[in-house]
PyMOL Python script that loads the backbone (N, CA, C, O; Angstrom):
from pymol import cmd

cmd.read_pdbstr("""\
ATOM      1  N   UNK A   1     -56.682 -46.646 -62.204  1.00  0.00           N
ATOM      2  CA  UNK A   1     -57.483 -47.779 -62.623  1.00  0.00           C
ATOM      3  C   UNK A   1     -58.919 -47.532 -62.187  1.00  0.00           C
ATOM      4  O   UNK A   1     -59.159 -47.256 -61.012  1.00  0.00           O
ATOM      5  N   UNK A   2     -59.878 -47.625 -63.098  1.00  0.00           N
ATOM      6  CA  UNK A   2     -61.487 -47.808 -62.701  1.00  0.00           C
ATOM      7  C   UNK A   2     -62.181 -49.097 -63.267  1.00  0.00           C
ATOM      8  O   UNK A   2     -61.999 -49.593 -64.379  1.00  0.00           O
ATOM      9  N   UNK A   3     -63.024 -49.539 -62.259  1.00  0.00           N
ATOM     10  CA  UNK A   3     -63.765 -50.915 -62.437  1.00  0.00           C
ATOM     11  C   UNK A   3     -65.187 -50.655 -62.493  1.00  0.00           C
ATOM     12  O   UNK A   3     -65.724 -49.993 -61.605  1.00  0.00           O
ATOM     13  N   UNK A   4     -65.761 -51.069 -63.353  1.00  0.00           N
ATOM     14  CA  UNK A   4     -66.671 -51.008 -63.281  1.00  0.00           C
ATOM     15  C   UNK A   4     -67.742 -52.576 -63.510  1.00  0.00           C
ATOM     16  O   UNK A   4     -68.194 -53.091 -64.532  1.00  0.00           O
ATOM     17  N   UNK A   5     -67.809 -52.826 -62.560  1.00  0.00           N
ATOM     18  CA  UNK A   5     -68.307 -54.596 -63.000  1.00  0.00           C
ATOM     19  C   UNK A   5     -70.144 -54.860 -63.165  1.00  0.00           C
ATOM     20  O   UNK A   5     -70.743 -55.834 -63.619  1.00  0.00           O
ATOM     21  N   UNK A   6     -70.572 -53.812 -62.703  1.00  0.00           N
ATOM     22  CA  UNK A   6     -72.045 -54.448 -62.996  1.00  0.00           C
ATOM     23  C   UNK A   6     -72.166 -54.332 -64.798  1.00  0.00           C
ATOM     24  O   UNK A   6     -71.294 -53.883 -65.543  1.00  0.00           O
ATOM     25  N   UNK A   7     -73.495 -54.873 -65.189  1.00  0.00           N
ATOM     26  CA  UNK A   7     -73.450 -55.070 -66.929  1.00  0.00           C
ATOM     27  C   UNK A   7     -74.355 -53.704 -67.023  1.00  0.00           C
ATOM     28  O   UNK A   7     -75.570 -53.567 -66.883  1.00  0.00           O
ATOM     29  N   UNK A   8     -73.320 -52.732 -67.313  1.00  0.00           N
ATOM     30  CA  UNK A   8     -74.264 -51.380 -67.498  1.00  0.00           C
ATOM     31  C   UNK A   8     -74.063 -50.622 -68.815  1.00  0.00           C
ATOM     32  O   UNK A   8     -73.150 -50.958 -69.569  1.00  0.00           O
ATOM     33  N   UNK A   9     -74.763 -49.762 -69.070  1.00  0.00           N
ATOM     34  CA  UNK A   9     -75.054 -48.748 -70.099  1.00  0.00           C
ATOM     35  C   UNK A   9     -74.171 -48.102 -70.508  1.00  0.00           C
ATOM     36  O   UNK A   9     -73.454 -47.551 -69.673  1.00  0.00           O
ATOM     37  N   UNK A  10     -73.956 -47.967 -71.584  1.00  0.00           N
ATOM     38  CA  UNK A  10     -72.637 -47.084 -71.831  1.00  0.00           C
ATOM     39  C   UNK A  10     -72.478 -45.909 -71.008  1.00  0.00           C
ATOM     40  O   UNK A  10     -71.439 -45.886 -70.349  1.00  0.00           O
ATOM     41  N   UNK A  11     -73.222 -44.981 -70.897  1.00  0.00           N
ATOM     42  CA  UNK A  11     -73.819 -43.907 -70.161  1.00  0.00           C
ATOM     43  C   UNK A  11     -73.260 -44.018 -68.782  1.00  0.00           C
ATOM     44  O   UNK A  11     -72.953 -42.946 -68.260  1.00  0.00           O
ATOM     45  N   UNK A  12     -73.069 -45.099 -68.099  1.00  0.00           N
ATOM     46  CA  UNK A  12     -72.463 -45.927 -67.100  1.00  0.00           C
ATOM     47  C   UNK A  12     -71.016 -46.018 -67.341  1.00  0.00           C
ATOM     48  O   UNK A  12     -70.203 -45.509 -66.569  1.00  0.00           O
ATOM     49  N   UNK A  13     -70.702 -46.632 -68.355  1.00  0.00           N
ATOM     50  CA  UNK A  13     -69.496 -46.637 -68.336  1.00  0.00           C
ATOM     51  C   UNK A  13     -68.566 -45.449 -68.137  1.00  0.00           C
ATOM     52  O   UNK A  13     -67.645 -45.232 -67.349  1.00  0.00           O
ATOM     53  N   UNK A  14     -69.080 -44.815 -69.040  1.00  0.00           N
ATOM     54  CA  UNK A  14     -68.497 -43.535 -69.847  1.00  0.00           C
ATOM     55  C   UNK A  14     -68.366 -42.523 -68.610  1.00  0.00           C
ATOM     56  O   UNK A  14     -67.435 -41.720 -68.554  1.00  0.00           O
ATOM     57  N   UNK A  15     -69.455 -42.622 -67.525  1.00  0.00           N
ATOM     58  CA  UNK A  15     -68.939 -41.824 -66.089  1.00  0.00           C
ATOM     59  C   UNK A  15     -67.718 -42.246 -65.735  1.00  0.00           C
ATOM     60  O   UNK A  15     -66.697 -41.577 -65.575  1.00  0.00           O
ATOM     61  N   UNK A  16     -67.918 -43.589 -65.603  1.00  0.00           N
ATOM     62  CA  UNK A  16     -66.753 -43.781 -64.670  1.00  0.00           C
ATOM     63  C   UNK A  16     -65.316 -43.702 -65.101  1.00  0.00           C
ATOM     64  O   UNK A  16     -64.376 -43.378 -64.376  1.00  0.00           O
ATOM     65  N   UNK A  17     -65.250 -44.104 -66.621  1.00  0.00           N
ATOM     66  CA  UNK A  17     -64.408 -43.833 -67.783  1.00  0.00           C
ATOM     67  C   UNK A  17     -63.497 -42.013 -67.836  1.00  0.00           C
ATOM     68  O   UNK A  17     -62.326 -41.816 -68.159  1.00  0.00           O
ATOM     69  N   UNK A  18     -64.367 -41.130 -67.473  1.00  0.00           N
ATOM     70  CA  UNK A  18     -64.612 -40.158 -67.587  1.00  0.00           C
ATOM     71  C   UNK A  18     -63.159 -39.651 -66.317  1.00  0.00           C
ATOM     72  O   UNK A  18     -62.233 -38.886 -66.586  1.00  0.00           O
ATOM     73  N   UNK A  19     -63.318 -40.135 -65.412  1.00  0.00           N
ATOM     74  CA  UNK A  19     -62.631 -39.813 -64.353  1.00  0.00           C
ATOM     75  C   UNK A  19     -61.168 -40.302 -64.484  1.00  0.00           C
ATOM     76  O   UNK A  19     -60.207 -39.599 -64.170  1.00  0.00           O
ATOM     77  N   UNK A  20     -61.065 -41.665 -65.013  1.00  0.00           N
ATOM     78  CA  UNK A  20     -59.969 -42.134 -65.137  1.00  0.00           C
ATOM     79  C   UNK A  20     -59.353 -41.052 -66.539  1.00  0.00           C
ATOM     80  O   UNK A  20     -58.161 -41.037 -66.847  1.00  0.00           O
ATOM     81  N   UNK A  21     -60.039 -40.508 -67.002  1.00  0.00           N
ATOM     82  CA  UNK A  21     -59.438 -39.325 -68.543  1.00  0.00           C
ATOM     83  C   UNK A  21     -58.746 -38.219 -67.060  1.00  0.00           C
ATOM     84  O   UNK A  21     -57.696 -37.583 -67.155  1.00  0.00           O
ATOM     85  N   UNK A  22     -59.242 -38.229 -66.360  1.00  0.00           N
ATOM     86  CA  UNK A  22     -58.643 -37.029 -65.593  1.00  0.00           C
ATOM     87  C   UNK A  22     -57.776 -36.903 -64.957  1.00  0.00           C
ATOM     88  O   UNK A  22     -57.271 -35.825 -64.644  1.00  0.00           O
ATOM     89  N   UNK A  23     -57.264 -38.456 -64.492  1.00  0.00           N
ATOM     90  CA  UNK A  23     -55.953 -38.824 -64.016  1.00  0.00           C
ATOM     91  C   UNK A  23     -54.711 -38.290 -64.382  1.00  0.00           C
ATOM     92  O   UNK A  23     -54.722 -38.219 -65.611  1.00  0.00           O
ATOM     93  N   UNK A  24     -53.793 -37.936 -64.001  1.00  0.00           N
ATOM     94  CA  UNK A  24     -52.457 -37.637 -64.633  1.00  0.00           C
ATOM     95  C   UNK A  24     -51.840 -38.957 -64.205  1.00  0.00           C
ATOM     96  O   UNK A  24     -51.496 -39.170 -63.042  1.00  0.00           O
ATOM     97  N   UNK A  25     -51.677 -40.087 -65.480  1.00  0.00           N
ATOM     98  CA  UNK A  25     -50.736 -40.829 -65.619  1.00  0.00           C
ATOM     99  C   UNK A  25     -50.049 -41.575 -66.802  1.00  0.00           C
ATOM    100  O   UNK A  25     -50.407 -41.182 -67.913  1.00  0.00           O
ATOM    101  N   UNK A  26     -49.282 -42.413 -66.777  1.00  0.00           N
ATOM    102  CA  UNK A  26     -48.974 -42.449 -67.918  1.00  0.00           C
ATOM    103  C   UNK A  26     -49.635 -43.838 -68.360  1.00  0.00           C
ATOM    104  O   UNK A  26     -49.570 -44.135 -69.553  1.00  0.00           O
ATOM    105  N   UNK A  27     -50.069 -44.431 -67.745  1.00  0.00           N
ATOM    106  CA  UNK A  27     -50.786 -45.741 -68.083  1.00  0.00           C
ATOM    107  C   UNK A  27     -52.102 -45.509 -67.472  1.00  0.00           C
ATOM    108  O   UNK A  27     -52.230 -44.746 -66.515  1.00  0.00           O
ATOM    109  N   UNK A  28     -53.266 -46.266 -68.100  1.00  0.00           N
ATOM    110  CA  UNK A  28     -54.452 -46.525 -67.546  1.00  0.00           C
ATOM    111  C   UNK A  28     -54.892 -47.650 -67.648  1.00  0.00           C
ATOM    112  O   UNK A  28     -54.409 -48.447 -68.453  1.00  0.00           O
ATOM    113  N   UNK A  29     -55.878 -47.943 -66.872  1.00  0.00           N
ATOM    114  CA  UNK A  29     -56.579 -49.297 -67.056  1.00  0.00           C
ATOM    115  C   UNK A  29     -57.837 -49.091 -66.721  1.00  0.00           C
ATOM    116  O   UNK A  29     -58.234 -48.470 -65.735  1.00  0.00           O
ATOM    117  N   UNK A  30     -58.670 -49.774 -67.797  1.00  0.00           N
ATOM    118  CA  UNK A  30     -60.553 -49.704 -67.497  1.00  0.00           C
ATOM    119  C   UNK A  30     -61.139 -50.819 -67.717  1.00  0.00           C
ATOM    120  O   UNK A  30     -61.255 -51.183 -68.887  1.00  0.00           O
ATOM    121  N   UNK A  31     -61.739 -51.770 -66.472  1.00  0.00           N
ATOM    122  CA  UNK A  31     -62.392 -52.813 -66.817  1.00  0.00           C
ATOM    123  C   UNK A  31     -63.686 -52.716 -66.017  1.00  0.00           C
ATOM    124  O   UNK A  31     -63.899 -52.478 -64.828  1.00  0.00           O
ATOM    125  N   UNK A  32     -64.638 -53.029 -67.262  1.00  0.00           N
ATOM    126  CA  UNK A  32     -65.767 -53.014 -67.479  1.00  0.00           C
ATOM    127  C   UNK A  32     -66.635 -54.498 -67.832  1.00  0.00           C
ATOM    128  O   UNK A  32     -66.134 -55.488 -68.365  1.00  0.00           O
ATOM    129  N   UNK A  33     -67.682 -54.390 -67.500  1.00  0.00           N
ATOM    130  CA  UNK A  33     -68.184 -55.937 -67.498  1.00  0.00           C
ATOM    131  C   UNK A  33     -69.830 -55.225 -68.617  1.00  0.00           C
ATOM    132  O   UNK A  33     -70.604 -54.272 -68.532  1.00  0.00           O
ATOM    133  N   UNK A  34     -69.598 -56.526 -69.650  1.00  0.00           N
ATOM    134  CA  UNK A  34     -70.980 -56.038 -70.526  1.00  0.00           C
ATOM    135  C   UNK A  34     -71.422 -57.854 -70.514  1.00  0.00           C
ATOM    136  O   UNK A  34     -70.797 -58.816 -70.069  1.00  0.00           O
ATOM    137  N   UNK A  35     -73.001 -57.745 -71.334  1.00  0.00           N
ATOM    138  CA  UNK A  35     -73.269 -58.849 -71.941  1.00  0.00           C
ATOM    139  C   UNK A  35     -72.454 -59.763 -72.507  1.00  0.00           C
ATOM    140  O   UNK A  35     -71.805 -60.654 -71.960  1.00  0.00           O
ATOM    141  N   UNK A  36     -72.566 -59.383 -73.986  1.00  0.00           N
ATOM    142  CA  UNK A  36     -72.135 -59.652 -75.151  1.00  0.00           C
ATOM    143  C   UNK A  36     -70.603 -59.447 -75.838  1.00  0.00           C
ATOM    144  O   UNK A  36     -70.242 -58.288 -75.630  1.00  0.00           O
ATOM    145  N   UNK A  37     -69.920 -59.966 -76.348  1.00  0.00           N
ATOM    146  CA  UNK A  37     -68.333 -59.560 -77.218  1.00  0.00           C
ATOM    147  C   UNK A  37     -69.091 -58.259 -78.025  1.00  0.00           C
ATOM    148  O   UNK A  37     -68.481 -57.202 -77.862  1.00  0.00           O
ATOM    149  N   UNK A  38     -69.869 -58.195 -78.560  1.00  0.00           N
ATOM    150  CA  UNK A  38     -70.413 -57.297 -79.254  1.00  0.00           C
ATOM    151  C   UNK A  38     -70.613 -55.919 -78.624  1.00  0.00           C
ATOM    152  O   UNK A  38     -70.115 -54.872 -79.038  1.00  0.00           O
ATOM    153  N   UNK A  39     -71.354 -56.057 -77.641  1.00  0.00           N
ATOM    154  CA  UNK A  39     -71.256 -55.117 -76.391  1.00  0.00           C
ATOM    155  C   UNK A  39     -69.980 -54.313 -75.951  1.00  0.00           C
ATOM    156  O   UNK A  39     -69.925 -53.122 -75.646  1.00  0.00           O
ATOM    157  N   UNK A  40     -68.756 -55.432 -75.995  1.00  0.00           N
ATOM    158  CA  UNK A  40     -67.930 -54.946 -75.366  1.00  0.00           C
ATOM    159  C   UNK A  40     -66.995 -54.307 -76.363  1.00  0.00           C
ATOM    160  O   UNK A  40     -66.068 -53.669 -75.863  1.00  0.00           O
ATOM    161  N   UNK A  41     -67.081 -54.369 -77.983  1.00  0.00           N
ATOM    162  CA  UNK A  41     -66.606 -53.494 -78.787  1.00  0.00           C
ATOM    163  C   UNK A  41     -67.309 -52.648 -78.940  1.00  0.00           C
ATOM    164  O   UNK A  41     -66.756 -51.714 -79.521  1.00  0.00           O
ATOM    165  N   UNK A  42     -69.033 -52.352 -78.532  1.00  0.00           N
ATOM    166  CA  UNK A  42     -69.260 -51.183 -79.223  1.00  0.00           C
ATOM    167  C   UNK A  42     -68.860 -50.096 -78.003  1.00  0.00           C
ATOM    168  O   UNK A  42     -68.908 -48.905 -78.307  1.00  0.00           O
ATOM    169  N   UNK A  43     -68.356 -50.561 -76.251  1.00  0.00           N
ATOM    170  CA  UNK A  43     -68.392 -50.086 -75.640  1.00  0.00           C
ATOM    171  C   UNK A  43     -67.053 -49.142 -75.999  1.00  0.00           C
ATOM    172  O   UNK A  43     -66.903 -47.921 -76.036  1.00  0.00           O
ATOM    173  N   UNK A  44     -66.015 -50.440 -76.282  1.00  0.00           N
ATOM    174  CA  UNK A  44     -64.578 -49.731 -76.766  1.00  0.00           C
ATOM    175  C   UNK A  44     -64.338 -48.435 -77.845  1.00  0.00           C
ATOM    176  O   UNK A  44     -63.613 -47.441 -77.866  1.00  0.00           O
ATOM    177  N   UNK A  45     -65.217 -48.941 -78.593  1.00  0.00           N
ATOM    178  CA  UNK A  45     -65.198 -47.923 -79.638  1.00  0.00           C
ATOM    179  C   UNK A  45     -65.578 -46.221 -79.121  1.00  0.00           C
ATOM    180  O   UNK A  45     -64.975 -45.163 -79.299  1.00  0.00           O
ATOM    181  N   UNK A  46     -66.825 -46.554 -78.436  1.00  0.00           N
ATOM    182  CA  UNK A  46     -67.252 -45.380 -77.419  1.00  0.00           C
ATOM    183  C   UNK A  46     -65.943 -44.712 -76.452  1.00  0.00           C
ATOM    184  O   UNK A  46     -65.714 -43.518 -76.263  1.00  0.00           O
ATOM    185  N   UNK A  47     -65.347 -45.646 -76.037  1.00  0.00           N
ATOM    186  CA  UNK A  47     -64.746 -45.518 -75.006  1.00  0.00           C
ATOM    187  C   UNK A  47     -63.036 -44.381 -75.713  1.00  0.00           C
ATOM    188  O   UNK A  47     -62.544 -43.353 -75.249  1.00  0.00           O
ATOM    189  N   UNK A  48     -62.553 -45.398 -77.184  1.00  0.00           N
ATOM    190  CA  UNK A  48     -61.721 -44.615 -77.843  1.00  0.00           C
ATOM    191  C   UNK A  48     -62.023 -43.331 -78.622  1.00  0.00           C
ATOM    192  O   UNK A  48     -61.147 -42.730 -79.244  1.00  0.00           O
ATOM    193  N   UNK A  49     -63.591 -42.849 -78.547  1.00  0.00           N
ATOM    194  CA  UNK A  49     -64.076 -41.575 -79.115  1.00  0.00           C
ATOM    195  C   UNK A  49     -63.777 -40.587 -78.056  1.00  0.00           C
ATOM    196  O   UNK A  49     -63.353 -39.456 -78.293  1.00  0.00           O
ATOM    197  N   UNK A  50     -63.999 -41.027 -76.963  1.00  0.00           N
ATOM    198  CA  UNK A  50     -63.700 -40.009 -75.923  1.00  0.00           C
ATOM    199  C   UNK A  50     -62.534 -39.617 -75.558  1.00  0.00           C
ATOM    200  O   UNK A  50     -62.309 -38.414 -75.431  1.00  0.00           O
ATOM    201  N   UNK A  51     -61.185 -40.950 -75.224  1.00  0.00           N
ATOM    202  CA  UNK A  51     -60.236 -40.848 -75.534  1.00  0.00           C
ATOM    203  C   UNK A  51     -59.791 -39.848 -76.808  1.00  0.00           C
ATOM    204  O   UNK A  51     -59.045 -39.042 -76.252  1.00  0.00           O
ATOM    205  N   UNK A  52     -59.845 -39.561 -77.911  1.00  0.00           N
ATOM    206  CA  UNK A  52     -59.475 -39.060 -79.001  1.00  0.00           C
ATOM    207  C   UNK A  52     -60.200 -37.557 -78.714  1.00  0.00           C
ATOM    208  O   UNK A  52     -59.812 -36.669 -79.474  1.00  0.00           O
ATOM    209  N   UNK A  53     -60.974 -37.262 -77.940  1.00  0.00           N
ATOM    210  CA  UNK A  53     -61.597 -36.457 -77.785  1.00  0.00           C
ATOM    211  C   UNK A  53     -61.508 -35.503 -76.366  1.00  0.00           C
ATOM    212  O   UNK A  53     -62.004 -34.399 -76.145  1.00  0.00           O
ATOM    213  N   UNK A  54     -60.837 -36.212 -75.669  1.00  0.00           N
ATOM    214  CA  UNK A  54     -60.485 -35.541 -74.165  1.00  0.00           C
ATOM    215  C   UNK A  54     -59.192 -34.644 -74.145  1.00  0.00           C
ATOM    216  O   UNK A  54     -58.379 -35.230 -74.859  1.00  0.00           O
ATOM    217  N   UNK A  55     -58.659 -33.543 -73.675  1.00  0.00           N
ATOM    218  CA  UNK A  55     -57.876 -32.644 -73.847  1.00  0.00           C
ATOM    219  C   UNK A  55     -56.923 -33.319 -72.668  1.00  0.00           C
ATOM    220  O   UNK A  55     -57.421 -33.022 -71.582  1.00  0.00           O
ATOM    221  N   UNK A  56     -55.853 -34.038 -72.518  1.00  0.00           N
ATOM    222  CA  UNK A  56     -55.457 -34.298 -72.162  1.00  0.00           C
ATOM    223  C   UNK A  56     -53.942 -33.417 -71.773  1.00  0.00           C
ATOM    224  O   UNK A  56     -53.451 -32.804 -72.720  1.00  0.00           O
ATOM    225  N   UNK A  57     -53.279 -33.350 -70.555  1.00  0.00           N
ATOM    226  CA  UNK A  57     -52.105 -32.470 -70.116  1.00  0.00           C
ATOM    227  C   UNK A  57     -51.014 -33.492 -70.412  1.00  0.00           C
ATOM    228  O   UNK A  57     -49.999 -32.878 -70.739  1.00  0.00           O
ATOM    229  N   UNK A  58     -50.854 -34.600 -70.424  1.00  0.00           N
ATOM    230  CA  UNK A  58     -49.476 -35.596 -71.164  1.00  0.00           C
ATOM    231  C   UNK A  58     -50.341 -36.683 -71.997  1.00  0.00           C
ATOM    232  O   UNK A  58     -51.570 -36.732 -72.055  1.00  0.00           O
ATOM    233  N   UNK A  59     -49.748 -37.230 -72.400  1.00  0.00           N
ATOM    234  CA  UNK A  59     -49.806 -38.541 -73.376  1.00  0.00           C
ATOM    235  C   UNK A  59     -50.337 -40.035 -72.140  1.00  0.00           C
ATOM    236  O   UNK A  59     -50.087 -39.906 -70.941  1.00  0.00           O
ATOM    237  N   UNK A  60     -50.684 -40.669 -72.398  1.00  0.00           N
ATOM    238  CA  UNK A  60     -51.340 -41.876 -71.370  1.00  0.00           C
ATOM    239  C   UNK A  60     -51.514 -42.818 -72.666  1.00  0.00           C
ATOM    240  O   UNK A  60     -51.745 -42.484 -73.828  1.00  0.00           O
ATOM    241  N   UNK A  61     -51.298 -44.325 -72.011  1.00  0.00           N
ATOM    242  CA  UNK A  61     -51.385 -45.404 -72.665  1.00  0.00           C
ATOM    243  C   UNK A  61     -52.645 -46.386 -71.942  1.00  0.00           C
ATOM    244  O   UNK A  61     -52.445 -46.683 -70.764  1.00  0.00           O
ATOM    245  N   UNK A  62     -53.561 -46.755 -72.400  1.00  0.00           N
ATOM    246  CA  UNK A  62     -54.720 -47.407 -71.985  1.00  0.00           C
ATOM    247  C   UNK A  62     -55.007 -48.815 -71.818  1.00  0.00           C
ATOM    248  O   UNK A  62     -55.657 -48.863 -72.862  1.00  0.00           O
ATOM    249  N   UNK A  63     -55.059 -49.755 -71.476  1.00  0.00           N
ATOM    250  CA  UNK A  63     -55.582 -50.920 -71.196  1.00  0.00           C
ATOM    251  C   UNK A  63     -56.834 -51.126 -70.818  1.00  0.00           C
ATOM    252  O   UNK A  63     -57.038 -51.035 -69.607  1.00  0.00           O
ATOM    253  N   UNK A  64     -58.050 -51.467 -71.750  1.00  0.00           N
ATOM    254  CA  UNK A  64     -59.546 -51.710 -71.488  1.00  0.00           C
ATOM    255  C   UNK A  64     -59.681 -52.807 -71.597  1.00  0.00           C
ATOM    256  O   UNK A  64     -59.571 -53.370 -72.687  1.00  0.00           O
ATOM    257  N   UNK A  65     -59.982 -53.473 -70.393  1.00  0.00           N
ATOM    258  CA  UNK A  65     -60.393 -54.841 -70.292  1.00  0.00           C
ATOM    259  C   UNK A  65     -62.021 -55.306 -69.867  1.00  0.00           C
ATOM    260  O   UNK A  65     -62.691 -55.331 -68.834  1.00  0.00           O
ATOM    261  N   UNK A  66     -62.206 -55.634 -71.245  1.00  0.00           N
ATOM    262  CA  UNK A  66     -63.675 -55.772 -71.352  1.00  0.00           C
ATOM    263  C   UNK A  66     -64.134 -57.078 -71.193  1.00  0.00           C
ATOM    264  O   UNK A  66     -63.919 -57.811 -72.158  1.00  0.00           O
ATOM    265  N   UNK A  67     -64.841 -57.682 -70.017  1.00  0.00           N
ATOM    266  CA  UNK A  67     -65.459 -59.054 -69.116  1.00  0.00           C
ATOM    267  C   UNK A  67     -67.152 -59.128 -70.262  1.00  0.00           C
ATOM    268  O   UNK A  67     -67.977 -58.223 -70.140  1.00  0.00           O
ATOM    269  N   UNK A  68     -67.328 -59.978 -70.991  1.00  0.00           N
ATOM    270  CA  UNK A  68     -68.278 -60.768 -71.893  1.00  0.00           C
ATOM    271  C   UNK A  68     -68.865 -61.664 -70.459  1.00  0.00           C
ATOM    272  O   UNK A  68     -68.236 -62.537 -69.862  1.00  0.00           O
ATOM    273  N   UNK A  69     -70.112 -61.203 -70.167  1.00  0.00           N
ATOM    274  CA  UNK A  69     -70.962 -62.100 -69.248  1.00  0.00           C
ATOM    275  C   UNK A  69     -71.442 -63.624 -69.966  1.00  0.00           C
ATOM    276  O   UNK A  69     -71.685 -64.681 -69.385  1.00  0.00           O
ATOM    277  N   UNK A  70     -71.479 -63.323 -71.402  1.00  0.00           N
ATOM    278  CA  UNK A  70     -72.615 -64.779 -72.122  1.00  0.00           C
ATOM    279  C   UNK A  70     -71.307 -65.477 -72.196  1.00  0.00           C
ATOM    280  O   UNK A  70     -71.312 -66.661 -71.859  1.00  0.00           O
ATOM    281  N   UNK A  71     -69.711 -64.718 -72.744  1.00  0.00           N
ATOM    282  CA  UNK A  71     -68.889 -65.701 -73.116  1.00  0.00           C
ATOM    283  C   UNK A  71     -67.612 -66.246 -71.808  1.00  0.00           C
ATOM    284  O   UNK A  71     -66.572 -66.861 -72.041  1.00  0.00           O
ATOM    285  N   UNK A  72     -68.007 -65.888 -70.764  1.00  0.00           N
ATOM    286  CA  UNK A  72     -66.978 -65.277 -69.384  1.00  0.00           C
ATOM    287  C   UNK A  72     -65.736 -65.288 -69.927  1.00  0.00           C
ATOM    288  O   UNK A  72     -64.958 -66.197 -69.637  1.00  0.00           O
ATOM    289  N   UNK A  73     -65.386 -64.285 -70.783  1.00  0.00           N
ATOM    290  CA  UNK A  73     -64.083 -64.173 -70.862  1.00  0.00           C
ATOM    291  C   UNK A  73     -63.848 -62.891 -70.666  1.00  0.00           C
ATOM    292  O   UNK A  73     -64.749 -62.070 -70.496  1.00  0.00           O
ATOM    293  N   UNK A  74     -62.267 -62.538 -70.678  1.00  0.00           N
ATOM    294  CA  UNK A  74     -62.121 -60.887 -71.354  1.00  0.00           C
ATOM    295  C   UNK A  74     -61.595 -60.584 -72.631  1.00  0.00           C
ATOM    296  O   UNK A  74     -61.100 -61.476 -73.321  1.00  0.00           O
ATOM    297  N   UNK A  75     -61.642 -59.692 -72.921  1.00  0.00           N
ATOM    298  CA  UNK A  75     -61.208 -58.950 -74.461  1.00  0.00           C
ATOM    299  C   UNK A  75     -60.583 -57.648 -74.046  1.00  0.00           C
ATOM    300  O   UNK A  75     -61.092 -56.734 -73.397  1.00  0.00           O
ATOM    301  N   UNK A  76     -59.154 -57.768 -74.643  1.00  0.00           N
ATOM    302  CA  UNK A  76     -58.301 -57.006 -74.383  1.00  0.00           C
ATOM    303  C   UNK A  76     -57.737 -55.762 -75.593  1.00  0.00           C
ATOM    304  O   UNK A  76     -57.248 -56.078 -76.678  1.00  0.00           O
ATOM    305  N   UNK A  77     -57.944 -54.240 -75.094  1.00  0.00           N
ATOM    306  CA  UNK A  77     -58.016 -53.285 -75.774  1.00  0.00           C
ATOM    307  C   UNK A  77     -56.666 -52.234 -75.740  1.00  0.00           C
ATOM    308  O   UNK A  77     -56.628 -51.500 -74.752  1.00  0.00           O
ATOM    309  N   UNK A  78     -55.857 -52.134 -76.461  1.00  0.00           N
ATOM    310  CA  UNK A  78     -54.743 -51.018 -75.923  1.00  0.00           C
ATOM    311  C   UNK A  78     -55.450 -49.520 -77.132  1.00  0.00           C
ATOM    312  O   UNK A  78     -55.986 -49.501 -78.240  1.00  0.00           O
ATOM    313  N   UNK A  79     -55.048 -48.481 -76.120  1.00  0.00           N
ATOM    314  CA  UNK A  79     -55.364 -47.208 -76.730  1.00  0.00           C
ATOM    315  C   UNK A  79     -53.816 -46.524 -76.451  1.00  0.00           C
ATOM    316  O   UNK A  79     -53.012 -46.795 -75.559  1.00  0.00           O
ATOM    317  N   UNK A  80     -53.740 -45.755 -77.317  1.00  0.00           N
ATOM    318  CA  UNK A  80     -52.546 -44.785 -77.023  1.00  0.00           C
ATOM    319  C   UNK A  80     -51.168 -45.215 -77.237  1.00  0.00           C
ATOM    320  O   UNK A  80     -50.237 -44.444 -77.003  1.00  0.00           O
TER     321      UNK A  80
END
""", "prot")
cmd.dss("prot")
cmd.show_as("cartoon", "prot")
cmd.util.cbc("prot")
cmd.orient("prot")
């Protein structure tokens, strides 16, 4: 699991994102805190390019839970 709660940059995310790709497990979880609902899909979308894109040693199932600062909610993402 990686958290990342300040409202940061994709560039931000995507580090910390980055590490949890390196994990050997079979589940993951990434929650991240943005602005906007908008924010927090374009983060996902980013977030499932890399996913689709990381060379992975088994199969992993994802949970991105994305925290909306304007709307305080979360928005819930499964990958894999």
């Amino acid at each position: 699991m990686e958290i990342e709660v300040s409202e940061s940059k994709i560039s931000s995310l995507l580090y910390d994102f980055h590490k949890l790709l390196q994990a050997d497990s079979e589940y993951k979880v990434f929650v991240f805190q943005t602005k906007t609902e908008a924010d927090v899909l374009d983060a996902v979308s980013t977030l499932k390019t890399a996913v689709e894109h990381y060379q992975s040693k088994s199969a992993s199932k994802f949970l991105l839970c994305g925290w909306s600062t304007q709307l305080n909610q979360f928005s819930f993402h499964e990958l894999g």
